[in-house]
ROTI-608880 format. One line per field, with one value per residue (C-alpha): residue number from 1; y, x, z. Coordinates in Angstrom, 2 decimals, always signed. Example, Ala and Ser with C-alpha at 12.3 -4.5 7.8 and 13.67 -1.06 7.14 Angstrom:
<pts>
num [1:2]
c2 [-4.50:-1.06]
c1 [+12.30:+13.67]
c3 [+7.80:+7.14]
</pts>
This chain:
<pts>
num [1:2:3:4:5:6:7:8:9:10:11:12:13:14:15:16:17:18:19:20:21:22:23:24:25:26:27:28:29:30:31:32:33:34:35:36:37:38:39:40:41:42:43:44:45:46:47:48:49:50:51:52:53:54:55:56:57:58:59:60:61:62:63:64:65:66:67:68:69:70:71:72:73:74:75:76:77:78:79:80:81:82:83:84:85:86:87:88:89:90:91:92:93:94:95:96:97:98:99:100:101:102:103:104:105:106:107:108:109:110:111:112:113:114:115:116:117:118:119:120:121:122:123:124:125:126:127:128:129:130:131:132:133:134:135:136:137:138:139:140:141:142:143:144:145:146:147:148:149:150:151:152:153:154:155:156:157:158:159:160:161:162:163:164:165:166:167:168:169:170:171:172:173:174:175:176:177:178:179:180:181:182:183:184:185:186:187:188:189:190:191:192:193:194:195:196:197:198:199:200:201:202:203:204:205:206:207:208:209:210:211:212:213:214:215:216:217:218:219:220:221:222:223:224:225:226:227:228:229:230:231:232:233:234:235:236:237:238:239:240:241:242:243:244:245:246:247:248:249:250:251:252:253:254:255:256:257:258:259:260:261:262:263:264:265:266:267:268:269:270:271:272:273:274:275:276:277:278:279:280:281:282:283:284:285:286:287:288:289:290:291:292:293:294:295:296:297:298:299:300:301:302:303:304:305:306:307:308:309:310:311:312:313:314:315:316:317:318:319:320:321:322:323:324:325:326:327:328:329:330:331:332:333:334:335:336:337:338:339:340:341:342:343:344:345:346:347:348:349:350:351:352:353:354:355:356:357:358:359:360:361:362:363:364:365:366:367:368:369:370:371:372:373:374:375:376:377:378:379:380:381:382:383:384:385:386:387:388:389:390:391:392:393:394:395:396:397:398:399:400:401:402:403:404:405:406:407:408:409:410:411:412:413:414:415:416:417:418:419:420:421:422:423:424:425:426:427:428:429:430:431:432:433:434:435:436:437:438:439:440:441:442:443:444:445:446:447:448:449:450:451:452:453:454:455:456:457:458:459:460:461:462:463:464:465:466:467:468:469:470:471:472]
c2 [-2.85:-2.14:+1.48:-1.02:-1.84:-5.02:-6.41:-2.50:-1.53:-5.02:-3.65:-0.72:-2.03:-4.56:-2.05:+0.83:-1.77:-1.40:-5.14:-6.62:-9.50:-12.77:-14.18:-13.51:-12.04:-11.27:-7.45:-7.23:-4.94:-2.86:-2.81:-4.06:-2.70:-0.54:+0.28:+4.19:+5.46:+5.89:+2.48:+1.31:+2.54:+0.20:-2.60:-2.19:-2.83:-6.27:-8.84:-12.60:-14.74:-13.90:-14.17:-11.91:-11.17:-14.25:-16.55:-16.50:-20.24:-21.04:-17.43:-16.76:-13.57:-9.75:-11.47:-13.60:-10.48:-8.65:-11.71:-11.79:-8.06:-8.66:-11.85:-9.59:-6.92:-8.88:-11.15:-14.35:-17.78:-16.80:-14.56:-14.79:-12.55:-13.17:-12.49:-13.61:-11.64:-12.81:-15.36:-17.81:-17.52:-18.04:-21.00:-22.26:-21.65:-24.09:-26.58:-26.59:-27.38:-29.24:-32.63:-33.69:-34.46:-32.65:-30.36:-26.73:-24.07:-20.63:-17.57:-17.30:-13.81:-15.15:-13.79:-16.07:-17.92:-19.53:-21.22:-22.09:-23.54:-25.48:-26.55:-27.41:-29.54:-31.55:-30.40:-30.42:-26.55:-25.48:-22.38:-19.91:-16.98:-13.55:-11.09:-7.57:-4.87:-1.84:+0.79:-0.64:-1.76:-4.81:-8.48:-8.83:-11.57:-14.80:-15.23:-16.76:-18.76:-19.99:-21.04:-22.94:-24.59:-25.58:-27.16:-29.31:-30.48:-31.74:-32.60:-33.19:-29.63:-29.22:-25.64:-22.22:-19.53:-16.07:-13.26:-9.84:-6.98:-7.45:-5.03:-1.67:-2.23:-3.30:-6.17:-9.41:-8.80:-10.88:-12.31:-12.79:-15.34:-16.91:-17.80:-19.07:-21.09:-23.05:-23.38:-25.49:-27.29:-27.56:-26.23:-24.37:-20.80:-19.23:-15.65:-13.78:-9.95:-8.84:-5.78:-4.86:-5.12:-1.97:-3.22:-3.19:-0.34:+2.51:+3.08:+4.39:+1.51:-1.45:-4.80:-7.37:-11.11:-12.30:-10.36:-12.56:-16.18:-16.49:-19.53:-18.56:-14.46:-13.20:-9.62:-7.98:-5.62:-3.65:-2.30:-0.60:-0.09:+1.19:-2.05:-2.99:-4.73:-8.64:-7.90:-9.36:-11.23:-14.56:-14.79:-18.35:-17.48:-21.10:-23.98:-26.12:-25.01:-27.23:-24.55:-26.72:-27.51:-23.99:-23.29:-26.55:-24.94:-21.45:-22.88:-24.84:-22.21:-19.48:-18.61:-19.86:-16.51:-13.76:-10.73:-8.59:-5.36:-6.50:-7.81:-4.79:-3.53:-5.33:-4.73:-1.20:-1.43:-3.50:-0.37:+2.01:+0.27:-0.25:+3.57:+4.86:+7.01:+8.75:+12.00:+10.66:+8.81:+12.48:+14.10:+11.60:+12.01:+15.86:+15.51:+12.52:+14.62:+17.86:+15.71:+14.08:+17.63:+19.16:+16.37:+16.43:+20.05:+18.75:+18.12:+15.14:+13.33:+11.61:+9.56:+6.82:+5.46:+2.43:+0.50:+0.99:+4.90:+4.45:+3.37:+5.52:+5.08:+7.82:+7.54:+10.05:+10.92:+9.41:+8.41:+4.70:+3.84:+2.56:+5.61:+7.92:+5.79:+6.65:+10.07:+10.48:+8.55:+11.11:+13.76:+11.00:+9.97:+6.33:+4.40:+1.03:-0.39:+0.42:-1.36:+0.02:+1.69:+3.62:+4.31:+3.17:+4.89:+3.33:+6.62:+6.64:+5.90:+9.53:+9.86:+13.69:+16.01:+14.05:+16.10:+14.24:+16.04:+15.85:+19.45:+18.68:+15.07:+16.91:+19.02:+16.40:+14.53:+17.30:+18.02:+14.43:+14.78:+17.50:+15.35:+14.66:+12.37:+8.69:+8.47:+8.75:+5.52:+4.56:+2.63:-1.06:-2.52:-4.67:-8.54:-10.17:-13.87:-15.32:-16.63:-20.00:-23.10:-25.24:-28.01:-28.01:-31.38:-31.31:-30.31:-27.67:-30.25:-32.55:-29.70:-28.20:-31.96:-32.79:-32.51:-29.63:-26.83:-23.29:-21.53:-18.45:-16.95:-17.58:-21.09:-21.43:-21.75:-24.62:-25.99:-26.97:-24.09:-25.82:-22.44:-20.03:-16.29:-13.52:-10.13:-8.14:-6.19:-7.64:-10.79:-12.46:-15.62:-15.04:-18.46:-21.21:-24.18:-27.03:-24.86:-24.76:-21.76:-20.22:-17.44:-15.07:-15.06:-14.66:-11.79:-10.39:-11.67:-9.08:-6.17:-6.64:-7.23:-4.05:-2.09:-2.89:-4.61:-6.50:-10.30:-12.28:-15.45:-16.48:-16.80:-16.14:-13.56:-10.71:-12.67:-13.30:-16.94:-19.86:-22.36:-25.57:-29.38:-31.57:-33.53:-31.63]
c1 [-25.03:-22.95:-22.08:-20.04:-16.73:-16.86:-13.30:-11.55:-14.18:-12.79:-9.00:-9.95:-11.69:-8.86:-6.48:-8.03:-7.45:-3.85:-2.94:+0.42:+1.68:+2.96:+2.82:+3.32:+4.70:+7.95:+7.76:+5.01:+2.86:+6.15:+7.80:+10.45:+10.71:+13.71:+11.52:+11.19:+8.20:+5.99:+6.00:+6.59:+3.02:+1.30:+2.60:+0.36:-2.18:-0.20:-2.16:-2.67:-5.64:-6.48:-9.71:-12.27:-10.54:-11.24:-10.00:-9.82:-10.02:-12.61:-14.17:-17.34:-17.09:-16.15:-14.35:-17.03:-19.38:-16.66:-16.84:-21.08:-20.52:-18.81:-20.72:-24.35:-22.42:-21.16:-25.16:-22.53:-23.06:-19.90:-16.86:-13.78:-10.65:-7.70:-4.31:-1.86:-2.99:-5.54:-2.30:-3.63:-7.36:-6.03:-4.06:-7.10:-10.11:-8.30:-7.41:-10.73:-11.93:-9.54:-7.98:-4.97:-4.65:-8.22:-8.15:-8.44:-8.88:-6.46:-6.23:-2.68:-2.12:-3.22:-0.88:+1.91:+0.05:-2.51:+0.10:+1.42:-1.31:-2.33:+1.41:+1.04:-2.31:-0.94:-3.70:-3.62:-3.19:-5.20:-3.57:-5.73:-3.89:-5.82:-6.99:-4.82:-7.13:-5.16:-6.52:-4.81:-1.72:-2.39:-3.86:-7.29:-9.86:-10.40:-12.64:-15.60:-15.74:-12.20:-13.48:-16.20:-14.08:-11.10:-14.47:-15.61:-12.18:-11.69:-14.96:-13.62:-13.37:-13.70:-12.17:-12.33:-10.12:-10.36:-8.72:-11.06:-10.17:-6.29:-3.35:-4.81:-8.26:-9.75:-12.62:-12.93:-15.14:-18.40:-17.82:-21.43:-21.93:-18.40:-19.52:-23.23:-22.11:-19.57:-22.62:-24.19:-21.53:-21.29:-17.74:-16.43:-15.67:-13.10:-12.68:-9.52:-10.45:-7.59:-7.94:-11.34:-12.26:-14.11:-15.97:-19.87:-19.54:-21.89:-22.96:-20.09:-17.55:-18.10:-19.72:-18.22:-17.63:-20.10:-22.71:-22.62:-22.81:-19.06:-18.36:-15.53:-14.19:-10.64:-10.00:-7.23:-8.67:-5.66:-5.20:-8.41:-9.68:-8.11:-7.32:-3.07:-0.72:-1.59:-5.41:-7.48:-11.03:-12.49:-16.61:-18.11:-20.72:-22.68:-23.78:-21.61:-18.70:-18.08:-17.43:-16.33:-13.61:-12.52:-12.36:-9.95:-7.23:-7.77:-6.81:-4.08:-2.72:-3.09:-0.82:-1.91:-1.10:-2.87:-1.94:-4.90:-3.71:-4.13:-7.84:-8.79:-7.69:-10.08:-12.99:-12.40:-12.21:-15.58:-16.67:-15.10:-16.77:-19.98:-20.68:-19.37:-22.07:-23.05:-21.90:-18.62:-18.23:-19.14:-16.50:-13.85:-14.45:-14.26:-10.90:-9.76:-11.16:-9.15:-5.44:-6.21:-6.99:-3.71:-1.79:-2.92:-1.72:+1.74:+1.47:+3.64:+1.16:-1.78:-3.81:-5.29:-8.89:-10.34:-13.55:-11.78:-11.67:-9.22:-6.50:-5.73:-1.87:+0.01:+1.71:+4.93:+4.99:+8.62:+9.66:+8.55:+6.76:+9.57:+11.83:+9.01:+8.73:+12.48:+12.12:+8.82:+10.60:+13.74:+10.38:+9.03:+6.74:+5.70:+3.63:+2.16:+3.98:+4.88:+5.68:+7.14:+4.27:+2.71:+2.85:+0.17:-1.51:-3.68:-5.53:-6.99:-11.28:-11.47:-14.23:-16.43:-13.89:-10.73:-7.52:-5.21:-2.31:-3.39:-2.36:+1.41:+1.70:+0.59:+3.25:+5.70:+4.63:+5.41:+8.45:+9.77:+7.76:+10.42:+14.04:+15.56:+18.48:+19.00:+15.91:+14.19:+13.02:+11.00:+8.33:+8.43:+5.60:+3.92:+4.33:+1.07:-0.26:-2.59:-5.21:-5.52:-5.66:-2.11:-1.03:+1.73:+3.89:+5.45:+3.94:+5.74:+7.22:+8.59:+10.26:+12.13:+12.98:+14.27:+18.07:+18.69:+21.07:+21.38:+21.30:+20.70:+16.97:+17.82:+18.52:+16.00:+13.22:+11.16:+12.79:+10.64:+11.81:+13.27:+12.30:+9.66:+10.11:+8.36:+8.29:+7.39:+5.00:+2.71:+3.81:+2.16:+4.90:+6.10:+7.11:+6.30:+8.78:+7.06:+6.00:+7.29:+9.23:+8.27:+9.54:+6.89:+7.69:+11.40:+10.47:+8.52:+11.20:+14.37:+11.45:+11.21:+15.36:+15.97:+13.53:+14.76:+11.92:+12.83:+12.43:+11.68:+13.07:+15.04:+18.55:+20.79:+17.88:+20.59:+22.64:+19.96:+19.88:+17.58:+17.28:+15.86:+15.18:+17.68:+14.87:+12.50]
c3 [+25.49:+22.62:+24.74:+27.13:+27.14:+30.10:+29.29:+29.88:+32.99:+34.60:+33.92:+35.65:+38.40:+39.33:+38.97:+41.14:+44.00:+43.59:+43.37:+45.06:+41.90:+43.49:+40.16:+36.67:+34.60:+36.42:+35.67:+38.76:+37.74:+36.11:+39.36:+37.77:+34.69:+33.20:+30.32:+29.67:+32.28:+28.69:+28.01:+31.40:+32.73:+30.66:+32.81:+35.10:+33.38:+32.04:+34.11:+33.95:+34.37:+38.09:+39.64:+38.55:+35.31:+33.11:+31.11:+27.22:+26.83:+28.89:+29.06:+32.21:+32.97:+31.57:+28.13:+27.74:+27.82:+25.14:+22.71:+23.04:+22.33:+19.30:+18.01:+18.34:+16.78:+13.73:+13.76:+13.78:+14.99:+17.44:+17.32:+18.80:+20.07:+18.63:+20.78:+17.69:+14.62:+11.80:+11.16:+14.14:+12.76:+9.44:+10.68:+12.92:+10.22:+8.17:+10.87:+11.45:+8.19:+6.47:+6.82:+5.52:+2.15:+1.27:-2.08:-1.05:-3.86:-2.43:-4.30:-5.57:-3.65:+0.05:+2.47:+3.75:+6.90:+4.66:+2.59:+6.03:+7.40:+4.16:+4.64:+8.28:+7.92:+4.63:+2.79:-1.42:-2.75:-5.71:-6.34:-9.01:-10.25:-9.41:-12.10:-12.45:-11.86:-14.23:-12.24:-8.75:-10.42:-7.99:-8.68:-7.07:-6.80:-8.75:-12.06:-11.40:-14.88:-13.82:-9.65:-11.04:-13.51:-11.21:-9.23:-12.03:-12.86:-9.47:-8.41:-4.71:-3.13:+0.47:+0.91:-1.00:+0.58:-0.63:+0.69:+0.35:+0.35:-0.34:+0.77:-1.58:-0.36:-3.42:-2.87:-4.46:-7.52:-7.72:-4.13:-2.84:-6.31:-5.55:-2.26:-3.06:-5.69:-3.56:-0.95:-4.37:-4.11:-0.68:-0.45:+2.82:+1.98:+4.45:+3.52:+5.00:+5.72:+7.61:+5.97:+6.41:+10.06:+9.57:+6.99:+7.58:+9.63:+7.84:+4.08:+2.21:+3.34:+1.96:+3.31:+5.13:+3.54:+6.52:+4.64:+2.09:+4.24:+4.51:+6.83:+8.26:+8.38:+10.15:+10.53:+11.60:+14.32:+14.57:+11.10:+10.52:+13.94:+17.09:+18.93:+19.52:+17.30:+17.05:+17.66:+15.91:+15.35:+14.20:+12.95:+12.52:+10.18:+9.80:+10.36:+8.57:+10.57:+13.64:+16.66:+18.87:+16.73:+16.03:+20.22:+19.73:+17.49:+18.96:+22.39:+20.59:+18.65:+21.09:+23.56:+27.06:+28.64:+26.61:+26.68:+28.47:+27.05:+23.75:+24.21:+26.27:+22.93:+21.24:+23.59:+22.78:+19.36:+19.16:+20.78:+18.64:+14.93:+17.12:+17.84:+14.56:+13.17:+9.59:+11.09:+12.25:+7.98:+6.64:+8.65:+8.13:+4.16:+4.41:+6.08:+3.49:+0.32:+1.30:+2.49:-1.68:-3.02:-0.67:-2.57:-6.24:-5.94:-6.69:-10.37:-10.07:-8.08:-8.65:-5.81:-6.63:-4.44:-3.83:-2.50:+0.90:+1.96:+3.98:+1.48:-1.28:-3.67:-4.32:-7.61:-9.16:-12.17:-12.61:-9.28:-8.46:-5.79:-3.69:-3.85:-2.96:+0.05:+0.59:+0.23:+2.40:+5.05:+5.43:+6.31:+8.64:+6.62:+6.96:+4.70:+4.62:+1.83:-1.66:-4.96:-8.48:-9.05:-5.91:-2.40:-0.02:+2.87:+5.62:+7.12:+10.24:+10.58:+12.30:+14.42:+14.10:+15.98:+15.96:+14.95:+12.85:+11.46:+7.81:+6.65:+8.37:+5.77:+3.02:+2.96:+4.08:+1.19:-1.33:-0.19:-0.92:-4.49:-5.29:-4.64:-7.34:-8.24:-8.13:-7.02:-10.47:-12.07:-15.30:-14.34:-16.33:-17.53:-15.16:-15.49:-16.13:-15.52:-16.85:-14.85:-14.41:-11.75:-11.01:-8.86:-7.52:-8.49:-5.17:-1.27:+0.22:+2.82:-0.03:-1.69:+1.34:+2.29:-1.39:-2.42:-3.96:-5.51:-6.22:-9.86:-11.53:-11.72:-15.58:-15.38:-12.60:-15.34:-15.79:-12.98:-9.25:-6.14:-3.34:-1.45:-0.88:-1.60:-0.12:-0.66:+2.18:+2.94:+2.19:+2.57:-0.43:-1.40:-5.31:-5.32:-3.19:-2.72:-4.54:-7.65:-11.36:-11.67:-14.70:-16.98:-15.42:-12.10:-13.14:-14.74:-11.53:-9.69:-11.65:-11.58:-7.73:-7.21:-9.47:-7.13:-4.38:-2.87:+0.51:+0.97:+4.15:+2.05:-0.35:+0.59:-2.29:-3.48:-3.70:-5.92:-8.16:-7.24:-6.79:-5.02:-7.36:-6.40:-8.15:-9.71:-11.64]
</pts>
């Protein structure tokens, strides 16, 4: 069964019978579109929930068969499509499980929707600062001495969320003993795996969180594995997750008018992990080993790997990470993100005689080694925290609500942010409005401005200004 694709032979079907739209959406089957014919063809394909082709909140027919499909796939208790990225699984997993004002434990560098939805559901943050892994350059997973600690201290846990593997692929370290002891203590672990939806596929990449009795998994579908932009899954992985109450949010949360493009997407990308094979993982390594060895030829390079495969860093010797991004762009070059340090690259989970143009970024990528110029940069030492657990003296909703004034990062410290800042990618908050702004994160905070790292927040960011609560 796992050879089937039911959602995309449905598409087909309905569409071979040329269909005449008296409904929506208004494009009618692209009829109306002005959209260039590339994009434009795909309208046709654009449908709503008409008979015979389902419906994802109340699924009987060829999604249901997709989701089954997926759930036997993954051995889960039920999984789910996801139409709005892992951000509305993130935001439902924790609806789900938390009630306001319950203590939830978060790893410090959670992407920006789990703050939200801890936000959203007045839930009480634990925040514990990750580890720095020096090989990365990147902060990683939690301690375990300092989990079971922050669990002691508060004695009324209801949530752990962890997020495995984070933006450079790396995985959280001792993860399968994180998660069985919060089972001891009969704490909820909700793992977010956005980044490893290919995870679990064959030996040689690692294992998926639901491996090790996660409750609750979200992957992105559409970073890893061939499925559209917003696709993305959600694996209920026990019993002492209430399912009924996850359909709740999802239907909630979701839009009421999926997009059927996007979960053919999925349907196909089920399909794609599902019939990935050891001969298909050998070839993809022989093409990743030689696009490495094509790069390390430029002495100024070095490439970094991780426990993912499919993200390696490419570091210059005295260009930072940032304006080699620059330069690879003018060669059309596009990378993932990039920080002081490195570069990272997202390569594609080829399949045994797929062409990808490997040989062509190579040289791109050595070309924009060699310019020269402004571009230089001394990399700075990074800016370390150490790890530990912190409450924040004010909710996120108190802060923003809270008079409050702007001053200089400087004279920012040891005061309480009245705003959240985010650097993105990846999209991991710096600061979160409610928190103690400390001489740390100023510090991280000049590194980033001096790199010129973009924010999604933070007004006055470019004038190297904060915005503080009056009080506090």
């Amino acid at each position: 069964m796992q050879n089937s694709r039911p959602l995309v032979s449905k598409l087909i079907q309905f569409h071979g019978k040329q269909p005449y739209s008296l409904h929506v959406p208004g494009h009618k089957n692209g009829h109306l579109s002005h959209l260039p014919n590339e994009i434009k063809a795909a309208l046709s394909f654009d449908y709503t929930e008409l008979e015979g082709l389902d419906d994802l909140h109340a699924p009987t027919d060829s999604i249901k068969l997709a989701e089954d499909l997926l759930t036997s796939l993954h051995n889960t208790y039920k999984s789910y499509f996801l139409v709005n990225g892992s951000t509305v699984g993130n935001l439902a997993m924790i609806y789900a499980t938390c009630e306001p004002n319950d203590y939830v434990i978060i790893q410090r560098n959670c992407h920006k929707s789990i703050f939200n939805a801890i936000t959203l559901r007045g839930a009480k943050p634990i925040y514990l600062t990750s580890e720095w892994d020096s090989h990365t350059k990147t902060t990683v997973g939690v301690c375990p001495k300092l989990l079971k600690q922050t669990v002691e201290k508060y004695n009324n846990i209801k949530v752990v969320v962890l997020t495995s593997p984070n933006y450079y692929g790396v995985e959280v370290k001792h993860l399968q003993e994180l998660i069985a002891y919060c089972h001891t203590k009969n704490i909820i672990v909700l793992i977010d795996e956005a980044h490893g939806a290919h995870f679990g596929t064959i030996e040689g990449i690692p294992p998926s969180a639901l491996t090790y009795g996660a409750d609750v998994v979200v992957q992105s579908a559409h970073k890893t594995l061939p499925a559209m932009t917003m696709g993305a899954f959600l694996h209920v992985n026990s019993k002492r997750i209430n399912i009924e109450k996850i359909k709740l949010f999802l239907t909630m949360l979701q839009s009421s008018s999926p997009s059927y493009l996007i979960m053919a997407s999925l349907d196909d990308a089920r399909y794609y992990k599902a019939t990935y094979h050891k001969h298909d993982f050998t070839y993809f390594m022989e093409q990743r080993d030689a696009f490495i060895r094509s790069l390390e030829k430029n002495n100024r390079l070095t490439v970094i790997t991780t426990d993912d495969p499919l993200k390696i860093m490419i570091r210059h010797q005295r260009m930072s990470g940032f304006a080699l991004q620059t330069a690879m762009v003018r060669y059309h070059i596009y990378s993932e993100l990039a920080d002081n340090y490195q570069v990272l690259l997202v390569l594609p989970l080829l399949k045994e005689g797929v062409n990808y143009p490997f040989t062509r970024i190579a040289e791109a990528i050595q070309q924009a080694a060699e310019i020269t110029g402004k571009s230089y940069y001394q990399h700075d030492a990074p800016v370390i925290v150490k790890p530990a657990s912190s409450e924040p003296k004010y909710s996120v909703t108190e802060a923003l609500a809270a008079p409050s004034s702007y001053v200089s990062f400087n004279e920012a410290i040891g005061r309480i942010a009245a705003e959240t800042v985010t650097p993105y990618p990846p999209g991991i908050p710096l600061l979160l409005a409610g928190e103690l702004i400390t001489e740390e994160v100023i510090a991280s905070l000049k590194q980033l401005c001096q790199q010129g790292a973009y924010f999604q927040s933070g007004k006055r960011i470019d004038e190297n200004i904060l915005c503080v609560m009056r009080e506090g």
